[in-house]
N, C-alpha and C positions, 0 to 999 in steps of 0.2 A: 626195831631201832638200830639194831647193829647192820642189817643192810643197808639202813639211811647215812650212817655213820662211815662207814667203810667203802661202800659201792658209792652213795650219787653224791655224798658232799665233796671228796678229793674233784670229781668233775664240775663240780657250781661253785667252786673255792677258785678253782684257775678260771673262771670263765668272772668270777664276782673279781677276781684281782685286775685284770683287762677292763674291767667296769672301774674300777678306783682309780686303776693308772692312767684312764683318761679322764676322767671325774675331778678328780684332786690333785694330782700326780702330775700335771704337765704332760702328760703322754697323748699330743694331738692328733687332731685326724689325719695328719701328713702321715703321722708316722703307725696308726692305726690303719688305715688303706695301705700302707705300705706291707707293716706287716702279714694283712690279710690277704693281697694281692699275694706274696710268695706264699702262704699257706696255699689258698682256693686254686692259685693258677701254677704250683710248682710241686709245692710239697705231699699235700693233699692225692694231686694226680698220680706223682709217684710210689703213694701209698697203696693205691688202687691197683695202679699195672705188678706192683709187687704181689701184691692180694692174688690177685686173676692169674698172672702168669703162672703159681704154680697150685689154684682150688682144681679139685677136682669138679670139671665142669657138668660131669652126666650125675655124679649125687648129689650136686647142690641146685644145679640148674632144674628145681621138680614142679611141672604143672601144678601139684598141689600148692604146694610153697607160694606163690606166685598169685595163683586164684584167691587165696587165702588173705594176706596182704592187700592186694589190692583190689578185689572186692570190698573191704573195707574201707580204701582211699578212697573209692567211685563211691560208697554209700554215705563218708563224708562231706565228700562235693556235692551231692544231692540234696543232702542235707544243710551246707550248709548259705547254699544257690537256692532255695525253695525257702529256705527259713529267712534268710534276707527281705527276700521276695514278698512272702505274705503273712510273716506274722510282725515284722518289724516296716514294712513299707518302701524298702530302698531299690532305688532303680534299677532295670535289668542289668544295666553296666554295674554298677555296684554290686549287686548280688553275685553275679561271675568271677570278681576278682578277692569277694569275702567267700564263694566255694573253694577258690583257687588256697584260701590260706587254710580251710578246714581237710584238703587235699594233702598240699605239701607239707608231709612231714621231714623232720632234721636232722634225716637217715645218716648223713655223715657229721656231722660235728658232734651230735650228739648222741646218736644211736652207738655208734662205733664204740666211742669208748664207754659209755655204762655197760656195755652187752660184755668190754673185753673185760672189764674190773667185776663184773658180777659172775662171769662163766668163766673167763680165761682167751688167750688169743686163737685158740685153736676151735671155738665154738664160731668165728665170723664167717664159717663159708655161708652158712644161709643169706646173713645180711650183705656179703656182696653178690650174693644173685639178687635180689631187690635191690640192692643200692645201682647195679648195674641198666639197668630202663628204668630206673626210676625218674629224673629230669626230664629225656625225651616224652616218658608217657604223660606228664605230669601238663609239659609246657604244649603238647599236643592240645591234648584236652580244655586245657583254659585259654589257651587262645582260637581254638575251634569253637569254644562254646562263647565267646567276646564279639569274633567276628558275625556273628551268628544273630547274636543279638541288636550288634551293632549295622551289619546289613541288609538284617533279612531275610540271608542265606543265601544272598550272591557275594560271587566274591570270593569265597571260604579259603581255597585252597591257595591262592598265594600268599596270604597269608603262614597259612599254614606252612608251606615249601620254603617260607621264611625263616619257620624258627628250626625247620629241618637241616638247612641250610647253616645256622647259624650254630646251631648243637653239636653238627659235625667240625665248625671250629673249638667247641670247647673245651679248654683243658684236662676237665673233668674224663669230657665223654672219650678223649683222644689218646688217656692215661687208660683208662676201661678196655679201648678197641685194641691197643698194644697189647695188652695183657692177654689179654684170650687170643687175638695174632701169637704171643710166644708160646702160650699154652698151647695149642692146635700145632705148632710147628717145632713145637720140645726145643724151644730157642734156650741154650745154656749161657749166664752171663758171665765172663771170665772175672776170675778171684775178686779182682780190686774197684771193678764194677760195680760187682754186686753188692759187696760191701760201703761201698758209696751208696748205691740206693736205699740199701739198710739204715744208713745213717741219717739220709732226710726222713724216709718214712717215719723212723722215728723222732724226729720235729713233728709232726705235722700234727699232731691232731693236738698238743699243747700248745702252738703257735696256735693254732685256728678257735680254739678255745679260749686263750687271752685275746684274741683279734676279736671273737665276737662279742665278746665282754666291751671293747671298747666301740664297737658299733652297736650295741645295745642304748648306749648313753645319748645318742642323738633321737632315739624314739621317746617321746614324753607322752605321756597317757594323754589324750585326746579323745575327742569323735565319741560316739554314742557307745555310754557301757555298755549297755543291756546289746546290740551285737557283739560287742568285745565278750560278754561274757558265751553269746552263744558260741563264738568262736571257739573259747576253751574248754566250751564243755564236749562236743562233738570233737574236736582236735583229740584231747586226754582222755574220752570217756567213750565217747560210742564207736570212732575210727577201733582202737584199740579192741574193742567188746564184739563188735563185726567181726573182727579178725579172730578173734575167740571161739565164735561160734563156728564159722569156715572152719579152722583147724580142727577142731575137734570132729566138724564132721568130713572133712576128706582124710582123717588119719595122718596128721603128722606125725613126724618124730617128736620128741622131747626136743632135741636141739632145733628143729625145725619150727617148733611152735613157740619159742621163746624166743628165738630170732622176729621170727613174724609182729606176734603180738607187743612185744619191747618198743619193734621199729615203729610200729604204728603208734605206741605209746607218748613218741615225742610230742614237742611243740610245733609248731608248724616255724619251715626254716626260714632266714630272710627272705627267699626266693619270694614269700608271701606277701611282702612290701615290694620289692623289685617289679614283679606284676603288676600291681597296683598303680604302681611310678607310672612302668611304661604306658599305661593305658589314661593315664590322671585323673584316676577313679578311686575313693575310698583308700586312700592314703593312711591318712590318721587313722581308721577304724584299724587298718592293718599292720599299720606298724605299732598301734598301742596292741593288739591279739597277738604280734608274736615275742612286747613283750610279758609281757600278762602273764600268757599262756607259758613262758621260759620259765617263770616264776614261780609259777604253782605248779609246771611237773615235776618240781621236786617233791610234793609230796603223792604226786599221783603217779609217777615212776615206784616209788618205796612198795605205795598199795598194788599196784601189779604186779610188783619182782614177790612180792610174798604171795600173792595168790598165785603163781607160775608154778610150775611141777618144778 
């Protein structure tokens, strides 16, 4: 209880406040896009390239690490592309964009800060070696497996070179590729610099947490529960339990395995509705799974930080 109490409420208290303050509060979606837009596309990024530029890239960057994680991600999307598919009945399109949301987990908004309130700031280099390919591999993958479905299997790749294309403009990915550019090049940022980026980073993940709070408020439970729920039980329960079983057998670290198994622990991020969008497929199903799924990790975050080493 004290881990519920201390670690994940202060994080679902700022993100439940961004829910009110758009809810009740007059705090509209002008100013909700607005806010999240500097989060996602400013603060956020510079969080990152702070991260990176000075992790140490050869202990945190470990094949294990990596296999670990994300053979879990891929045995979600399997899972949750195949259970769409034939035990619920939904069309191949659908089922690609309902694997995409038992995929994408909410490595940054909300991985970050329960991992930094539970272990401390100095335990995130694992979480940004995963946080770092995590989007690219993510958006690879489900729109490879869309186009796929959607043509055939001709076709694939400009699609593909699409979103490749498009990744390399993202803020995210662009905040990530500085960072390991300054790391690689021991770029030193003078005094009042550095201190400046100090001071968004640390905005960024309490902006991005009241911002998601108030884009939470526009998803209304919709669409068919019974995949809503398969979504969170795969998203919370098996991504997470995969990732368990990989670490323990390529020999994590301690730090290394509670990085892993935490990130995979999230809900799946809006990026899981965003998908969805773009393709105008299972909408509702996805955006009632990531909120759902936001809702009940808080208690299935508790039961994994307690079974964690």
């Amino acid at each position: 209880m004290q881990a519920l109490i201390e670690v994940i409420l202060p994080v679902f208290l700022v993100l439940g406040f961004g829910y009110l303050a758009s809810w009740k509060l007059g705090f509209g979606e002008t100013a909700v896009q607005g806010l999240m837009k500097f989060a996602q596309n400013f603060a956020v990024p510079v969080l990152l390239f702070r991260a990176l530029s000075t992790l140490d890239l050869g202990a945190n960057f470990d094949p294990a690490l990596l296999a670990s994680f994300y053979t879990g991600a891929f045995t979600g999307f399997a899972a949750g592309l195949l259970g769409a598919r034939y035990l619920f009945g939904r069309p191949w399109a659908d089922s690609v964009a309902i694997g995409f949301a038992t995929l994408f987990s909410n490595s940054v908004l909300l991985g970050l800060p329960i991992m930094e309130r539970a272990y401390g700031s100095d335990a995130l280099g694992p979480n940004y070696a995963i946080i770092a390919i995590h989007a690219p591999v993510c958006y690879v993958i489900g729109v490879t497996a869309m186009e796929i479905v959607r043509s055939g299997g001709s076709g694939v790749m400009a699609p593909v070179m699409g979103v490749a294309r498009s990744m390399s403009r993202n803020p995210l990915v662009i905040g990530i590729a500085l960072g390991i550019l300054a790391n690689v090049t021991n770029l030193t940022l003078p005094g009042p610099a550095r201190d400046a980026v100090d001071l968004v980073a640390r905005a960024a993940l309490p902006a991005a947490l009241f911002g998601l709070g108030g884009v939470l408020v526009a998803y209304r439970p919709q669409g068919d529960m019974r995949v809503v729920a398969w979504i969170v039980g795969v998203s919370l329960v098996l991504h997470p339990a995969v990732t368990w079983v990989m670490g323990t057998l390529t020999g994590l670290t301690d730090a290394q395995f509670r990085s892993a198994v935490l990130t995979a622990a999230m809900a799946p991020g809006v990026n899981a509705f965003l998908f969805a969008n773009m393709y105008g497929v299972s909408k509702r199903v996805n955006a009632t799974g990531v909120l759902v799924a936001t809702a009940t990790s808080i208690l299935t975050i508790w039961l994994w930080l307690h079974a964690l080493p």
